[in-house]
VMD Tcl script that draws the C-alpha trace (Angstrom):
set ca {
  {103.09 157.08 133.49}
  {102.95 156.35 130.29}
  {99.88 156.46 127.53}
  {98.97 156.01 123.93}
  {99.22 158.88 121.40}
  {96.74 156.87 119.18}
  {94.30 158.31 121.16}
  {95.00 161.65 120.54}
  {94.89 161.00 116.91}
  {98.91 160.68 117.01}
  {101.00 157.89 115.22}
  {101.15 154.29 117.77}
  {104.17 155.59 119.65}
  {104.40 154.99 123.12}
  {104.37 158.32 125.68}
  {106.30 158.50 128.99}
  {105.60 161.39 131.55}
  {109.19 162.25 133.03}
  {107.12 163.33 136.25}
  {105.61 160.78 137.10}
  {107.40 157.91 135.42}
  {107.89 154.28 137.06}
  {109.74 153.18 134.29}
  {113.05 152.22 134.21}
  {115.57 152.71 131.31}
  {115.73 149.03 130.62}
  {111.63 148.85 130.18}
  {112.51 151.66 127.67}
  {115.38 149.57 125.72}
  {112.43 146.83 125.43}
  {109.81 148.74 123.89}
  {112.63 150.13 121.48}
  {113.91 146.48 120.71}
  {110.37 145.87 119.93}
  {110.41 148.77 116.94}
  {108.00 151.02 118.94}
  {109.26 154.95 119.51}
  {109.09 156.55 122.99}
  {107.98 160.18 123.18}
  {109.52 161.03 126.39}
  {107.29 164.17 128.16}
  {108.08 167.03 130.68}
  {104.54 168.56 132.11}
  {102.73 167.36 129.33}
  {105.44 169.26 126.52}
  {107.47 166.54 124.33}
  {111.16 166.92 125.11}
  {112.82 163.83 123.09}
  {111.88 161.04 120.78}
  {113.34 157.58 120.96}
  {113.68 155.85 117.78}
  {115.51 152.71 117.36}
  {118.86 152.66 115.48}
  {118.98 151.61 112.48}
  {122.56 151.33 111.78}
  {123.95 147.78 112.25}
  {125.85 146.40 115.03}
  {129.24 146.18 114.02}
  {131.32 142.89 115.66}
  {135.48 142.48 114.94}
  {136.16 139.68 112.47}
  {137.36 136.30 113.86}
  {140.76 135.97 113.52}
  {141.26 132.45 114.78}
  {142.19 131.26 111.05}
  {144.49 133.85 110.99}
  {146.33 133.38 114.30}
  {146.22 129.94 113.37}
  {148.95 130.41 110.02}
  {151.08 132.60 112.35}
  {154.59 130.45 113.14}
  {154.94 129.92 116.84}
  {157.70 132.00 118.17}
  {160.87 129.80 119.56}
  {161.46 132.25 122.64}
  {159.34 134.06 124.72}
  {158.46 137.64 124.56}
  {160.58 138.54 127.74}
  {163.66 136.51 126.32}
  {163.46 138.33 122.53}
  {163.52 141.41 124.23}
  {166.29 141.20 126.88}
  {168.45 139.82 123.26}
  {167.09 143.35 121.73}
  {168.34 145.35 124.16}
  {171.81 143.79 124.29}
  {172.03 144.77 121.09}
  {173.79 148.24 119.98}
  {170.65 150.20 119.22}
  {173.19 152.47 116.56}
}
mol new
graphics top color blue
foreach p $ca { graphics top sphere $p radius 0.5 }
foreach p [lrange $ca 0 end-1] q [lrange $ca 1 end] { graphics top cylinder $p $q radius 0.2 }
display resetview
């Protein structure tokens, strides 16, 4: 179940009673994406506090450009290293 601590004179944060909770973790996930905390509850005692990160999401650079000044090999991976291990290795 889950109720507003405005109305206990608490900050606007959302409150979710482990016991008898319906929610799921995605309908949790919204109301973070939304900037609201979650107090999550245990018989009425707070036992966590979900904030929303602040720290940025992190994505790996594009390296299309990149791959793209790369010289194209003139054998095949499997051929260059059949040659390398004909080779004396001393």
């Amino acid at each position: 179940m889950m109720d507003s601590a405005a109305a206990a004179g608490e900050s606007a944060m959302k409150c979710v009673n482990l016991g008898e909770d319906a929610m799921g973790l995605g309908e949790l996930v919204d109301l973070l994406r939304d900037d609201e905390e979650v107090e999550l509850r245990r018989n009425g005692v707070t036992i966590a506090r979900l904030v929303r990160s602040s720290a940025p999401t992190l994505f790996p650079p594009d390296l299309s450009a990149f791959r793209g000044t790369l010289p194209v090999q003139p054998e095949s991976a499997g051929e260059f290293m059949r040659k390398l291990r004909k080779r004396e290795r001393y």
